[in-house]
N, C-alpha and C positions, 0 to 999 in steps of 0.2 A: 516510401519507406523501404528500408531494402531489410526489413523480414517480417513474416507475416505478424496478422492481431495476435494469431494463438500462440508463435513463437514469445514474441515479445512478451502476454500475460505470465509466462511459465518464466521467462529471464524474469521479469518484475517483485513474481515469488522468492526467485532464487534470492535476487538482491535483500528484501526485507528479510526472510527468514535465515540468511547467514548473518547480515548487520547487524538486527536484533536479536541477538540468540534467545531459544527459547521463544519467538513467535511464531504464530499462524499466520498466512497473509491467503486471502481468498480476492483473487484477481481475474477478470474475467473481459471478454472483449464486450464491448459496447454494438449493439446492433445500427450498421450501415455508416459508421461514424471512422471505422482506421485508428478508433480509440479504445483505451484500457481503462477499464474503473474497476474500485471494490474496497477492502475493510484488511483493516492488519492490526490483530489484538496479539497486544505484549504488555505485560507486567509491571514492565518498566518505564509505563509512561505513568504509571500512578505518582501523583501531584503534582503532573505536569500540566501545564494550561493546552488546550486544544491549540491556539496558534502556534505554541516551543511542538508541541506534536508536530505540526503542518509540515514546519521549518525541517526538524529532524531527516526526516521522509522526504521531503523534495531534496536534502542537500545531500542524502544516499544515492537517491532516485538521478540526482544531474550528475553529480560525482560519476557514476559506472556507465550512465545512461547516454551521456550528450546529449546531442541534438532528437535523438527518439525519446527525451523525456518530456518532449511536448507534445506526446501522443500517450503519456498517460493523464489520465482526467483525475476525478474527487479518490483520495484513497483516506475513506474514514479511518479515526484513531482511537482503538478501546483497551481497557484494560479486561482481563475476563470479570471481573466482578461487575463491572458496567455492564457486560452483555449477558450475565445472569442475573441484573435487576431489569436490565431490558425484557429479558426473557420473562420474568415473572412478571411484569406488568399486566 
């Protein structure tokens, strides 16, 4: 990979919270793995189905990313109200 885990998590951020205006994306490297995972809550996926979510975000993700977008892993998809009924649960 010609940059590091941490560089890439912080490029990963960039990409969702420009694409998405108005989100959070909390990315993070994966321990022992050369890989990225984590959670990107935006608004705007409210009634959207989780797989039109998946799609979204990979096709940002391969779009800027190339070939280092097979070193990011799971990036879940929330809306803030999912993750403050997450939270109250």
């Amino acid at each position: 990979m010609a940059i590091s885990v941490d560089e890439l998590a912080q490029t990963v951020i960039r990409i969702l919270e420009t694409r998405f205006e108005g989100a959070k994306a909390d990315i993070t490297p994966m321990p022992n793995s050369g890989r990225v995972s984590g959670e990107i809550v935006w608004d705007g996926f409210e009634g959207i189905e989780p797989i039109d979510r998946q799609k979204m975000v990979r096709t940002e993700l391969n779009s800027m990313l190339g070939i280092l977008a097979t070193y990011v892993s799971l990036i879940l998809t929330f809306t803030s109200q999912e993750i403050e009924e997450i939270l109250a649960a």
